[in-house]
C-alpha positions as CSV (number, residue, x, y, z in Angstrom):
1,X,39.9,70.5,13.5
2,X,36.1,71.2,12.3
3,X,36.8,69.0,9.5
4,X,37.8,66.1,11.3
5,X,35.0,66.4,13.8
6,X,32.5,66.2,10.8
7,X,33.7,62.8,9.5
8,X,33.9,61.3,12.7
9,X,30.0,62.1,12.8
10,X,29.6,61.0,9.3
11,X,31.7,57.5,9.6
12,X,29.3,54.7,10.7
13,X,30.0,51.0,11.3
14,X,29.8,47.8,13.2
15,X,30.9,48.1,16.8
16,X,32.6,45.8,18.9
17,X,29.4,44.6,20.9
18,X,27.2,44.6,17.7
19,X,29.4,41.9,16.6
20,X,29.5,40.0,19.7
21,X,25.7,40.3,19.3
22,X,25.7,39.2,15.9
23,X,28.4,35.7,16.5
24,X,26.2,34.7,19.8
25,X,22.7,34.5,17.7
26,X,25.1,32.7,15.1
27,X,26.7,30.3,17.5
28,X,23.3,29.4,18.9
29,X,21.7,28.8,15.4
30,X,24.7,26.6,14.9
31,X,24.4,24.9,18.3
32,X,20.6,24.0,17.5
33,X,21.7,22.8,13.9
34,X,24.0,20.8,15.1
35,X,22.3,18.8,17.5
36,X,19.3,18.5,14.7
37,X,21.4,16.8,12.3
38,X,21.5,13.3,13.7
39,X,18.2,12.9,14.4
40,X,17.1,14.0,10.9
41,X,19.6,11.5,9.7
42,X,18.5,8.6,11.5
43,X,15.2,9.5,10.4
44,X,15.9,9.5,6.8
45,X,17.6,5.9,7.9
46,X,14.1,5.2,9.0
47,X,12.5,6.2,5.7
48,X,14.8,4.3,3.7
49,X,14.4,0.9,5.7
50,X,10.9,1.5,5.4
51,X,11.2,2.0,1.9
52,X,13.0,-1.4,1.3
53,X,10.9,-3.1,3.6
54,X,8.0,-2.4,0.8
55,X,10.0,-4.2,-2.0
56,X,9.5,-7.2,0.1
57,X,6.1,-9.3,-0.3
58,X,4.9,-7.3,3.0
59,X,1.6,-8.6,2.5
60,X,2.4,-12.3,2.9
61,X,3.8,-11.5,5.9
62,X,3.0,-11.6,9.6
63,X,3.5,-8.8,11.7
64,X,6.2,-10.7,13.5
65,X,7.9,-11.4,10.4
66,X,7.5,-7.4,9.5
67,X,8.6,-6.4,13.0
68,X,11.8,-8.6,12.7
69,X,12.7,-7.4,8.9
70,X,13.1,-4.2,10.4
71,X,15.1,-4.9,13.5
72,X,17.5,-6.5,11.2
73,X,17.3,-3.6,8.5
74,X,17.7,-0.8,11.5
75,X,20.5,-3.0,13.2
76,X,22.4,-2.4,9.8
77,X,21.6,1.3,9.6
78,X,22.5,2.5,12.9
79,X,18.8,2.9,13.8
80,X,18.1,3.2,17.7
81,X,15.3,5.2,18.1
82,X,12.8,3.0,16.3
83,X,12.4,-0.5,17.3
84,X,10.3,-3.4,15.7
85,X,7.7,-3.1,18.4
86,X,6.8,0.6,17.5
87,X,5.7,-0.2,13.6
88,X,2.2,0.5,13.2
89,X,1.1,-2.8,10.9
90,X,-1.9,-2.1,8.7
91,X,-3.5,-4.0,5.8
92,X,-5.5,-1.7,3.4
93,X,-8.7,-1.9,1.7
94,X,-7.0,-3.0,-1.4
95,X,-5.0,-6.0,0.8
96,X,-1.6,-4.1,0.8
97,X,0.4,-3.9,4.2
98,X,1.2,-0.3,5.0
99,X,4.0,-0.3,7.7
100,X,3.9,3.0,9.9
101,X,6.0,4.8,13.0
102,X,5.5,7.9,14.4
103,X,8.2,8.8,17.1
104,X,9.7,12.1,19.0
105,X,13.2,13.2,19.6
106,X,13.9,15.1,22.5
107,X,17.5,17.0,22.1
108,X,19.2,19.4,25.0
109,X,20.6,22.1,24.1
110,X,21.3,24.3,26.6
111,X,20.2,23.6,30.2
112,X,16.7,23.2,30.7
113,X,16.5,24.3,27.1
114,X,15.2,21.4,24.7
115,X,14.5,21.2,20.5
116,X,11.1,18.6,20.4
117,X,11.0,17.0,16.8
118,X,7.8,14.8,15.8
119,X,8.8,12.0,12.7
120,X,6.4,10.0,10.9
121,X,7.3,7.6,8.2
122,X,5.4,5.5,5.9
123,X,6.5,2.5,4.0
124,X,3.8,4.2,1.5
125,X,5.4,7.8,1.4
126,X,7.3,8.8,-1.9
């Protein structure tokens, strides 16, 4: 009977409500994860219109002409966060066109509980 008390002291392990524990913080990580993924994904949608925007002659362009290229480019990659109208339209030192947008996604996750992500894409960035 001794003996048996002794490894009963000496046995150590997870316990029911550590695990609980353990698969809520997991579940929530998850929960935030997934509702990050589409906005990171239209954002690299963002990017890459941006990107083929600049294989175009932007600087012969007007900034209507730029603005419309890229409805028609987001139209085709299931871009709705970033419109035309929000491109930031500069022309360099050099005479380039840079085309710009900075933009926020808010996405609930629980309640009053929100995830706040800032973008900013370039059609300069590598």
């Amino acid at each position: 009977m001794l003996n048996s008390l002794n490894n009963r002291k000496t046995q150590s392990g997870a316990t029911l409500l550590g695990m609980l524990i353990v698969g809520a913080m997991v579940a929530f990580v998850a929960l935030i994860i997934m509702k990050m993924v589409p906005a990171y994904t239209e954002y690299f949608s963002v990017k890459q219109a941006l990107k083929a925007m600049k294989q175009e002659s932007l600087s012969t362009m007007s900034n209507k002409e730029i603005s419309n290229s890229f409805d028609r480019r987001a139209s085709t990659g299931y871009i709705e966060v970033v419109k035309g109208s929000d491109l930031i339209i500069e022309k360099t030192a050099g005479g380039d066109t840079v085309v710009l947008v900075e933009y926020q996604v808010v996405k609930p996750v629980i309640a009053n509980v929100s995830v706040l992500i800032d973008f900013s894409a370039s059609s300069e960035s590598k």
